[in-house]
N, C-alpha and C positions, 0 to 999 in steps of 0.2 A: 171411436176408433183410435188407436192407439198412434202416434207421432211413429213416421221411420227414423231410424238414426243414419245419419250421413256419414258415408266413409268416407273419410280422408287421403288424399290420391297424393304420394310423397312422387315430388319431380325428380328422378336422376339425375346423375351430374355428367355431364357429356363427357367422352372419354373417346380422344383422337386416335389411340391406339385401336381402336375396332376397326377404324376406316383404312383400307389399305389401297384403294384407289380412289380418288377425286370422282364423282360421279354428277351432274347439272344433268338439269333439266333442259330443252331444248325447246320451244312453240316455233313450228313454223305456221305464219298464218297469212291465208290466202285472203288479202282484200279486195280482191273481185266479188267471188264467192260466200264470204266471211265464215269459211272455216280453217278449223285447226286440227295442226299436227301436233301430238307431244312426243318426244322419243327418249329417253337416256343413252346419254355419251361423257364419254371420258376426255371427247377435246370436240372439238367445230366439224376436222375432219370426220371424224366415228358418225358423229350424226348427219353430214350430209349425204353421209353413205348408206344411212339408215332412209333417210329420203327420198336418195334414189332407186329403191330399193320397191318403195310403196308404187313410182310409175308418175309422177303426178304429170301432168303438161301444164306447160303456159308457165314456165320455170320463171318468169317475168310477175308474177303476179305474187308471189309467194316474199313475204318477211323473215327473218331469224329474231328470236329474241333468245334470252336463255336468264336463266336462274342458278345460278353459284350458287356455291354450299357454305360460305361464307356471306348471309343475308345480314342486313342491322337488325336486329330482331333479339329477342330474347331466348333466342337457340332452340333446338332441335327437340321434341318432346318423345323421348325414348322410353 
């Protein structure tokens, strides 16, 4: 049976002008319960408005974390 040949997968090069708003990732997560919420927002307030949105109770039990678009990482694969 004959070898497949591998394609070769070329990386883009990130290009800031595509982005026209800031957009993060948002986890809120219930350590009671041990689940989570993800939402996208464009600042803290956007998404907690998206959270009060879902109804949740026991507003006490809930974390924020968030994921900027600025990670150390080896960038974004487009």
């Amino acid at each position: 049976m004959p070898k497949r040949k591998k394609k070769s997968r070329q990386i883009k090069e990130y290009d800031e002008s595509r982005v026209d708003v800031e957009n993060n990732v948002y986890l809120f997560h219930n350590v009671k319960e041990n689940l989570h919420f993800f939402t996208n927002g464009t600042n803290l307030d956007d998404a907690c408005n998206q959270f009060d949105k879902a109804e949740f109770q026991n507003r006490g039990q809930w974390k924020i974390f968030v994921e900027c678009g600025h990670q150390p990482s080896d960038g974004p694969t487009i």
